[in-house]
N, CA and C of each residue as an Amber inpcrd file, in Angstrom:
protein
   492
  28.6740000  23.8380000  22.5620000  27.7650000  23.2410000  21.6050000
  26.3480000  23.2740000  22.1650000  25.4340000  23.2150000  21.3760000
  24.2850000  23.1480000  21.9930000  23.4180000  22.2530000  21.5920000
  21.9950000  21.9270000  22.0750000  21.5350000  20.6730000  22.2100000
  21.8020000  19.8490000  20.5820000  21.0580000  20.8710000  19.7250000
  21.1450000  20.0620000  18.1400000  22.2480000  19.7740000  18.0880000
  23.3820000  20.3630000  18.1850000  24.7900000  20.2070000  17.4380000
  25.1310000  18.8070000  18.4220000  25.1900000  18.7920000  19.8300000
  25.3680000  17.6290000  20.7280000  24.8770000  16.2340000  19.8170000
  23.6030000  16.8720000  19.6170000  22.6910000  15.7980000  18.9280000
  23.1350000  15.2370000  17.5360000  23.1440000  15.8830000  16.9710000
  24.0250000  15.6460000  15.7230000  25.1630000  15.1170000  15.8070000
  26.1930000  15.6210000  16.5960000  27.6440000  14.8050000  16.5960000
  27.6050000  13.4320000  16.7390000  26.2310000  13.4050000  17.5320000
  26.2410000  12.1690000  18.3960000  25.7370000  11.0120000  17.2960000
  25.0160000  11.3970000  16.3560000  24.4570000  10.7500000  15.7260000
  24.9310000  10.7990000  14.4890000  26.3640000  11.3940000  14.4410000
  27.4540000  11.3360000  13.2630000  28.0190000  10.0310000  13.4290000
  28.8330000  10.3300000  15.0560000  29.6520000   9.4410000  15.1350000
  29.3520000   7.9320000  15.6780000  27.5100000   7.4330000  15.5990000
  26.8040000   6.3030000  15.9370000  27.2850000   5.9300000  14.8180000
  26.3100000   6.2490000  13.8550000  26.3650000   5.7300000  12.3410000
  27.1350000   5.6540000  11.5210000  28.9480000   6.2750000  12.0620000
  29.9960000   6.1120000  10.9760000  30.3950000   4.5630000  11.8490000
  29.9360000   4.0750000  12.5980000  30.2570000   2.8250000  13.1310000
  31.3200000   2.7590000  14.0270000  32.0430000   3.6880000  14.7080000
  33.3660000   3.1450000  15.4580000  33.5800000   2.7220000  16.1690000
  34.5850000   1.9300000  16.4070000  34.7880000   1.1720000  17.5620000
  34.5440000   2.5340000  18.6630000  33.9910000   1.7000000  19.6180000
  34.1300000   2.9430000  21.1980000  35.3810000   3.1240000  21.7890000
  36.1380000   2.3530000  21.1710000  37.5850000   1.7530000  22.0000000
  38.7290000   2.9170000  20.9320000  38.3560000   3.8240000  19.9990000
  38.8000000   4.1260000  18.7490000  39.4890000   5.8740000  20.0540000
  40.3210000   5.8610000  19.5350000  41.2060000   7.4320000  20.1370000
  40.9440000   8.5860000  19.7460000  40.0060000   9.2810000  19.8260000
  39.2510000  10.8580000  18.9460000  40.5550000  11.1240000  18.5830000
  41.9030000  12.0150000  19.3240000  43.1790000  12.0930000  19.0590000
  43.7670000  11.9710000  17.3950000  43.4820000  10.4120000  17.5970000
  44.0510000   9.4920000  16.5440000  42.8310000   9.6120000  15.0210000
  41.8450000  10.0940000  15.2230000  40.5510000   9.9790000  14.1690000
  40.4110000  10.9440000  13.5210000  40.8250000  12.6550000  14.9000000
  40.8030000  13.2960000  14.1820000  42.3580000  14.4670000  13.4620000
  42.8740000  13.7220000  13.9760000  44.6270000  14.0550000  13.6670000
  45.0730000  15.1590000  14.5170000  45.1060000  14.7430000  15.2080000
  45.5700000  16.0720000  16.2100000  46.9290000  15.3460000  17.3700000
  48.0010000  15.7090000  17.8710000  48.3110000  15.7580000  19.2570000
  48.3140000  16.3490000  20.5670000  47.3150000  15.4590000  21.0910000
  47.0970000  16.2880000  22.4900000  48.5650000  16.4440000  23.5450000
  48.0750000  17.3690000  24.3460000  48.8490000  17.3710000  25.3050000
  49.1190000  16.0630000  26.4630000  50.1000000  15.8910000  26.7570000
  50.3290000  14.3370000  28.1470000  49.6180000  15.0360000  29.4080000
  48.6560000  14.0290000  29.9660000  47.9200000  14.6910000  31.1560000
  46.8060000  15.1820000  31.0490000  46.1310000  15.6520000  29.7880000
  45.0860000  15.5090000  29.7340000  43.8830000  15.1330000  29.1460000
  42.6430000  15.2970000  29.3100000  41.8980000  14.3390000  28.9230000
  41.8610000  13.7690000  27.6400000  42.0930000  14.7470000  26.2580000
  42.3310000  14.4800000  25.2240000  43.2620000  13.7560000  25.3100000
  44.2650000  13.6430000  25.6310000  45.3110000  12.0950000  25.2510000
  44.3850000  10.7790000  25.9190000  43.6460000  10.7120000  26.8030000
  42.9910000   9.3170000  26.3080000  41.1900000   9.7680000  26.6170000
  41.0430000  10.6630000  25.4350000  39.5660000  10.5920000  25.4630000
  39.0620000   9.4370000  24.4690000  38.4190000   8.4720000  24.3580000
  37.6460000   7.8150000  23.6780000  36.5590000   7.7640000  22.8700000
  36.1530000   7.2200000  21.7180000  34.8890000   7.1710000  21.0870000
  33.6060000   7.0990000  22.3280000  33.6440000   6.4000000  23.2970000
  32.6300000   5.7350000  24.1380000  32.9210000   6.8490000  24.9970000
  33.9190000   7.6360000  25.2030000  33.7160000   8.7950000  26.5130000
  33.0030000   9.8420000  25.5510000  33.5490000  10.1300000  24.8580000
  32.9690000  11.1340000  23.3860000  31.2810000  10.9290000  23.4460000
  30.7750000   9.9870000  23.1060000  29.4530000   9.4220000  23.5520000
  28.9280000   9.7030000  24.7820000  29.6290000   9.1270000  25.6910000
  29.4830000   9.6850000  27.2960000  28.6880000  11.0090000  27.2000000
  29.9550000  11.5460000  27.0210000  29.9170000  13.3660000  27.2710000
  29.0340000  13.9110000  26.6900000  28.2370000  13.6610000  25.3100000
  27.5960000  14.3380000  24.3140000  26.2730000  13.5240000  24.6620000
  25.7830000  12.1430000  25.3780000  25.0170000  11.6220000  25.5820000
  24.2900000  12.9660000  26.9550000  25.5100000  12.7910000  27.9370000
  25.0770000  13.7150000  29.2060000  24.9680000  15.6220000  28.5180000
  25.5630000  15.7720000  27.6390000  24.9800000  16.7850000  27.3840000
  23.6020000  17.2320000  26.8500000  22.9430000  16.3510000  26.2110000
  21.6110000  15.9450000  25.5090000  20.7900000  15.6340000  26.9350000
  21.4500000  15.1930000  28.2190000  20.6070000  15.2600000  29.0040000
  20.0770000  13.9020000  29.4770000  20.4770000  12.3490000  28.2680000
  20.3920000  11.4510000  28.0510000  20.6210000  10.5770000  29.5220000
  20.5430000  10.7010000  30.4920000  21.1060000   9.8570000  31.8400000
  21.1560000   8.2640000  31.6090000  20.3810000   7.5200000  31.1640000
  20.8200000   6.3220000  31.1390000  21.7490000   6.2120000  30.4050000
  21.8650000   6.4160000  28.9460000  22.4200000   6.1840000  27.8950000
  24.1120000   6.6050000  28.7850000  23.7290000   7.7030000  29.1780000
  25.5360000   8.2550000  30.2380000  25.6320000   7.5550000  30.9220000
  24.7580000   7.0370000  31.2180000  24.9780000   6.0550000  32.6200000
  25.7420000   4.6110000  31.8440000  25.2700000   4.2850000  30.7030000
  25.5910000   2.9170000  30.3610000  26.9210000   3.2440000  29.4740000
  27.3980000   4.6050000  29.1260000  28.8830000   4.7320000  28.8430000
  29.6200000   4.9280000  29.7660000  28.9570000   5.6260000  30.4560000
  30.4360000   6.3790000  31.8740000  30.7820000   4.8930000  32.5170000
  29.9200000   3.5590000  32.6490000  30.0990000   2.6020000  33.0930000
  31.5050000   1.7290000  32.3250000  30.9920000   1.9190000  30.7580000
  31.8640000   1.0560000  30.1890000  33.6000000   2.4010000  30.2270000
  33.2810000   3.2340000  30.1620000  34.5490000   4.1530000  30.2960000
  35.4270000   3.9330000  31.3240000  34.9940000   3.2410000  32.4440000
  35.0620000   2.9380000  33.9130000  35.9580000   1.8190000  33.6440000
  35.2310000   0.8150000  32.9580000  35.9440000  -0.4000000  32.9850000
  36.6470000  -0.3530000  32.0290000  36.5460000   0.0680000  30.7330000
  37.6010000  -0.2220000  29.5180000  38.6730000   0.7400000  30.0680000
  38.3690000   2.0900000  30.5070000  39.4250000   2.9650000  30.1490000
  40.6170000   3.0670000  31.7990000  40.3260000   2.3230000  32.8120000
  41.1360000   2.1080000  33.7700000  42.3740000   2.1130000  33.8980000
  43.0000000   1.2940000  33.0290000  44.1250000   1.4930000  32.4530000
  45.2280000   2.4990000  32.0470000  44.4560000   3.1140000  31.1680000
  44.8430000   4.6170000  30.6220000  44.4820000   5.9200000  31.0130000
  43.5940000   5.5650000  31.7470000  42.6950000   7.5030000  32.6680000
  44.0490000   7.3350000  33.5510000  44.0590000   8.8900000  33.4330000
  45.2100000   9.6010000  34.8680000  43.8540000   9.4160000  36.0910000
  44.2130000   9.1480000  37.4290000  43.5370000   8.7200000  38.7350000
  42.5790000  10.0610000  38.5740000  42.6930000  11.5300000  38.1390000
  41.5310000  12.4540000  38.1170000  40.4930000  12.0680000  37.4010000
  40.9320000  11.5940000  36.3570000  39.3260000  10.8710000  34.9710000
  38.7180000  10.1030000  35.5650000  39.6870000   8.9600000  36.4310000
  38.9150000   7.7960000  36.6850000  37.6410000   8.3340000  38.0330000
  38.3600000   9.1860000  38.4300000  37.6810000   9.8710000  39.7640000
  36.2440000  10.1420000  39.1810000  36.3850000  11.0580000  38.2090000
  35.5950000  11.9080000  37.9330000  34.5530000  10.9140000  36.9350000
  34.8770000   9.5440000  36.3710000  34.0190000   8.3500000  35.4990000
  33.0730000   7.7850000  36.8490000  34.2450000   7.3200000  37.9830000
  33.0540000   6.5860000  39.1250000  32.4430000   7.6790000  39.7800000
  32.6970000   8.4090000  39.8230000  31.7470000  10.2850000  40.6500000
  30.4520000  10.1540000  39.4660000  30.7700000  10.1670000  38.1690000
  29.8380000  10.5190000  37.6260000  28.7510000   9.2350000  37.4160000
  29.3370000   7.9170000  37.0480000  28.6320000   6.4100000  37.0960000
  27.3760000   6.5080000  38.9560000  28.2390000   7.1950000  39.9720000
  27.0520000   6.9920000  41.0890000  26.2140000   8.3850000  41.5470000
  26.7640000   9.1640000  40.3360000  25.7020000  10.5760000  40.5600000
  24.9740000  10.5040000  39.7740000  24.9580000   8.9300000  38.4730000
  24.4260000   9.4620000  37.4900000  22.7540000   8.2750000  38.2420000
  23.5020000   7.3350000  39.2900000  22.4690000   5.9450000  39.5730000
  21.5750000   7.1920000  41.2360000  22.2080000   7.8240000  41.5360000
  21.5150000   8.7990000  42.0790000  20.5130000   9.4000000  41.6300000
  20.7950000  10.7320000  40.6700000  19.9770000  10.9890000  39.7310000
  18.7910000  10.3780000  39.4770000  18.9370000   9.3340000  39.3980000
  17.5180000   8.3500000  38.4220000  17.2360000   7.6580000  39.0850000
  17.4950000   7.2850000  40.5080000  16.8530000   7.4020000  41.7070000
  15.5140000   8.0880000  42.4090000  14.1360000   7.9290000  42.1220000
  13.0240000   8.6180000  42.7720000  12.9240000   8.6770000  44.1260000
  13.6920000   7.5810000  44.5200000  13.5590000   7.3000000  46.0520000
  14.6170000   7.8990000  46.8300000  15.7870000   8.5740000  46.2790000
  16.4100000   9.5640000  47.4180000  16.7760000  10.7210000  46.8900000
  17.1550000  11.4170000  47.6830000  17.3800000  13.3420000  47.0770000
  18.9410000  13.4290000  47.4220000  19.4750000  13.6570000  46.4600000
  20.9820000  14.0240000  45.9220000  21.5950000  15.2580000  47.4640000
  20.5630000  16.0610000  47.8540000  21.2450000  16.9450000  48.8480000
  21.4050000  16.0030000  50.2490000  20.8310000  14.7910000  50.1010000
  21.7850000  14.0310000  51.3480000  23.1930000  13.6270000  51.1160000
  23.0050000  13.5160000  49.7550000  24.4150000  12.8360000  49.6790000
  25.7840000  13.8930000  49.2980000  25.3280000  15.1940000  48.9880000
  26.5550000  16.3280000  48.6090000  27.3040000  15.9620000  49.6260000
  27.5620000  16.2340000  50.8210000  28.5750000  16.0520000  51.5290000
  29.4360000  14.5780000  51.4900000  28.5440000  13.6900000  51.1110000
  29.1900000  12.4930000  51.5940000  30.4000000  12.2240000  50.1900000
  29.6710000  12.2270000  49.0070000  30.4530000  12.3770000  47.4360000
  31.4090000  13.4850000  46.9970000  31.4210000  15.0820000  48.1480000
  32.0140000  15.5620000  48.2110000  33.7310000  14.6130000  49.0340000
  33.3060000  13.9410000  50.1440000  33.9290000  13.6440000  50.9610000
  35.0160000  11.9410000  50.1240000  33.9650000  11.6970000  49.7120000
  34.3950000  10.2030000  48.3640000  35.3010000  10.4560000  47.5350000
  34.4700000  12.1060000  46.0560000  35.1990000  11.8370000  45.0790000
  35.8990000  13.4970000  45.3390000  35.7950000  13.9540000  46.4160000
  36.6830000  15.4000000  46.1990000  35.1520000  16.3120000  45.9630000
  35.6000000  17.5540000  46.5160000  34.2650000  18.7950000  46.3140000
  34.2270000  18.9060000  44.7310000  35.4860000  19.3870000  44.4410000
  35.9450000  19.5700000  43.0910000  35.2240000  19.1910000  41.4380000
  35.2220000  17.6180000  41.6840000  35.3510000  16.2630000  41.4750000
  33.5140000  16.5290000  41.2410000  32.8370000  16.2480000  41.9600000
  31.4740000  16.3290000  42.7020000  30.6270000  17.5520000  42.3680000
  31.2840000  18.7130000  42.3840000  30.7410000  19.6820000  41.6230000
  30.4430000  19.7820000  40.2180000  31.5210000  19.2150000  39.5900000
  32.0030000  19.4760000  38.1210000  31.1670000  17.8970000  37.5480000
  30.8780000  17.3440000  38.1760000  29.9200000  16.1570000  37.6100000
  28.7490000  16.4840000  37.6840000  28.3590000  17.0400000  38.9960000
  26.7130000  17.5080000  39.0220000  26.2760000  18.6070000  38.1460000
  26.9310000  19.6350000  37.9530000  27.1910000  20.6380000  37.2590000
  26.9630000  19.8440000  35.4870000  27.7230000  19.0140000  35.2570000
  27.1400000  18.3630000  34.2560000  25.6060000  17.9540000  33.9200000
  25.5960000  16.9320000  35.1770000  24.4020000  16.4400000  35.1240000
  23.7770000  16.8610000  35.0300000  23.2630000  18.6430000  35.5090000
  22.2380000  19.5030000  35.7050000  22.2100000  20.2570000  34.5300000
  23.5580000  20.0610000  33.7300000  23.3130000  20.7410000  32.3720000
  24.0830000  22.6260000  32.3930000  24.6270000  22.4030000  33.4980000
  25.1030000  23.8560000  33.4040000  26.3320000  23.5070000  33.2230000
  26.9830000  22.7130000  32.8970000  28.6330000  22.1750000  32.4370000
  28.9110000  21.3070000  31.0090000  29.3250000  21.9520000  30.1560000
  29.2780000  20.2610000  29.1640000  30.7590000  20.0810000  28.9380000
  30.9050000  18.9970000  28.6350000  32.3800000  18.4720000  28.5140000
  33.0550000  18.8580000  29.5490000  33.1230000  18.6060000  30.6000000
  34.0590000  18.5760000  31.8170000  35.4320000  18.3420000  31.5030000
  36.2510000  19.0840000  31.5820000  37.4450000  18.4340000  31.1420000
  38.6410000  18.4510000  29.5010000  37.4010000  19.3150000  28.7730000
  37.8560000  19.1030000  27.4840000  37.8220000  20.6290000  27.2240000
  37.6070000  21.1970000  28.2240000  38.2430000  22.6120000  27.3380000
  39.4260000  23.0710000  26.4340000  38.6890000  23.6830000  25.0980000
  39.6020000  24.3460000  24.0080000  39.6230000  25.6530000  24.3240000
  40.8130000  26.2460000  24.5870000  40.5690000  27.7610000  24.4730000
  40.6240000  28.4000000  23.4180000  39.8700000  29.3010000  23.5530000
  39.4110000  29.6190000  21.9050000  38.7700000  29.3660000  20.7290000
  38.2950000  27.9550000  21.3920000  38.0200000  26.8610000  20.0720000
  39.0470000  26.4850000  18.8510000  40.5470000  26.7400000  19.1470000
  41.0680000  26.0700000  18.3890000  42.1050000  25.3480000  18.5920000
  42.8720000  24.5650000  18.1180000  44.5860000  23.8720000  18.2620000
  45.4010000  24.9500000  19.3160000  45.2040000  26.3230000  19.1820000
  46.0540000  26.8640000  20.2660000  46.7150000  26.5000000  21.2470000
  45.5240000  25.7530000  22.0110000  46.0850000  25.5440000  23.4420000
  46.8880000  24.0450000  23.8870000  46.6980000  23.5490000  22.7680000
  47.3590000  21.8410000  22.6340000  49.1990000  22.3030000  22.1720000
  49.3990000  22.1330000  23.1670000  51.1920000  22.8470000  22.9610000
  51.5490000  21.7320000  22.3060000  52.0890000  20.1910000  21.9300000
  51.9790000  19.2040000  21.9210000  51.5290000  19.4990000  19.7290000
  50.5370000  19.8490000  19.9470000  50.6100000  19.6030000  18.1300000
  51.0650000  21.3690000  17.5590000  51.1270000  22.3090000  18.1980000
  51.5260000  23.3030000  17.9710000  53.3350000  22.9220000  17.9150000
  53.6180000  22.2140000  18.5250000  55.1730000  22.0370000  18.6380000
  55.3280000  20.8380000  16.9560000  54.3040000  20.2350000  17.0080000
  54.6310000  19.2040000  15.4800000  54.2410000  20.3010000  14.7940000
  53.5030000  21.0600000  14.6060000  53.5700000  21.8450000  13.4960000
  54.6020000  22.3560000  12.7240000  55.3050000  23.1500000  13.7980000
  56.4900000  24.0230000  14.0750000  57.3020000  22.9250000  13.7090000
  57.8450000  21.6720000  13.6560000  58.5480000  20.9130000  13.3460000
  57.9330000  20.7610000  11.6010000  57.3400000  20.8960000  11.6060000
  56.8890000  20.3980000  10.1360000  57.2030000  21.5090000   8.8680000
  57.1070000  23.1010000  10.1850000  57.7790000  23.9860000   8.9400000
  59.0100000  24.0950000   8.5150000  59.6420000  23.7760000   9.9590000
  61.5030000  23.8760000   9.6940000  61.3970000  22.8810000   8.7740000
  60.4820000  21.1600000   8.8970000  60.8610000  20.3350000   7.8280000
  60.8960000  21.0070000   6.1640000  59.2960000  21.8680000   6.3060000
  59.0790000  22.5070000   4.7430000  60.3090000  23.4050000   4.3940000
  60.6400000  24.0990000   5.1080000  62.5560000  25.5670000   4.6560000
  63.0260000  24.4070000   4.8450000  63.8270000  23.5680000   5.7910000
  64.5830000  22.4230000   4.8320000  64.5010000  22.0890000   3.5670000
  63.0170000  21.4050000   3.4470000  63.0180000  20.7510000   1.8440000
  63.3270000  22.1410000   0.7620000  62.8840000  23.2530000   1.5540000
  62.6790000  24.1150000   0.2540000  64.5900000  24.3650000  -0.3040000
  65.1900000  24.6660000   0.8890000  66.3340000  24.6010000   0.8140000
  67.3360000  23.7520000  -0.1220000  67.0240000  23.1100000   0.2590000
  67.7130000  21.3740000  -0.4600000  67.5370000  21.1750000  -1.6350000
  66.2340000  21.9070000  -2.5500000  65.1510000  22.1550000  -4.0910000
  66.2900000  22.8580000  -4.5900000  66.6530000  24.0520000  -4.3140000
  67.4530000  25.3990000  -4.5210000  68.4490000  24.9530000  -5.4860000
């Protein structure tokens, strides 16, 4: 996506009012796969992500915070990694008073190289949505609603069957 469209989503999904606490998943009818981020991405991470893609640092800063605390619960230990990596790269960042190349090694050493790359890489704008890759841009790669589908046609030759 790029900046307008970021911008726009973002300012779709302000003004339709949703809770932040609301399941994209669940809003926009889909089943994700178990394990990753789409099974517990959030309205407020959704925000997050599209805030830091716009480039927005506080505004990311004041979701990745609440993502931190609301979503603890439900993040697999990689999300949560990658919410507090990004909550103290983001109080770095906006920091005048120190330079981020003291600290690569040390946040490498905290949240994983991995982890640390793929947040800064955000931050700097050469990454968006960490985590939420679609291949292809479509349902393809979500095995998980490709398998309800496929259940839904045997349901349709059933019913059609049963009409006969």
């Amino acid at each position: 996506m790029d900046d307008d469209s970021c911008e726009a989503l973002f300012d779709v999904i302000d003004n339709a009012d949703f809770d932040d606490a609301n399941m994209v998943a669940e809003l926009i009818g889909i089943c994700p796969d178990a394990g990753t981020a789409w099974k517990t991405l959030t309205i407020g991470e959704l925000k997050c992500l599209l805030s830091l893609a716009m480039g927005d640092l506080e505004s990311t800063h004041d979701f990745a915070v609440w993502c931190a605390d609301y979503n603890a619960t439900i993040y697999p230990q990689s999300r949560m990694i990658f919410m507090r990596c990004l909550v103290a790269s983001l109080e770095l960042a906006m920091d005048d008073n120190r330079d981020a190349v003291q600290y690569h090694q040390a946040f490498g050493f905290t949240y994983g190289e991995a982890t640390r790359d793929a947040v800064w890489q955000s931050i700097s704008g050469d990454t968006r949505f960490s985590g939420l890759g679609i291949e292809g841009g479509n349902l393809l790669s979500f095995s998980a609603h490709q398998k309800l589908f496929a259940a839904y046609e045997k349901l349709q030759v059933a019913k059609a069957k049963h009409a006969e």
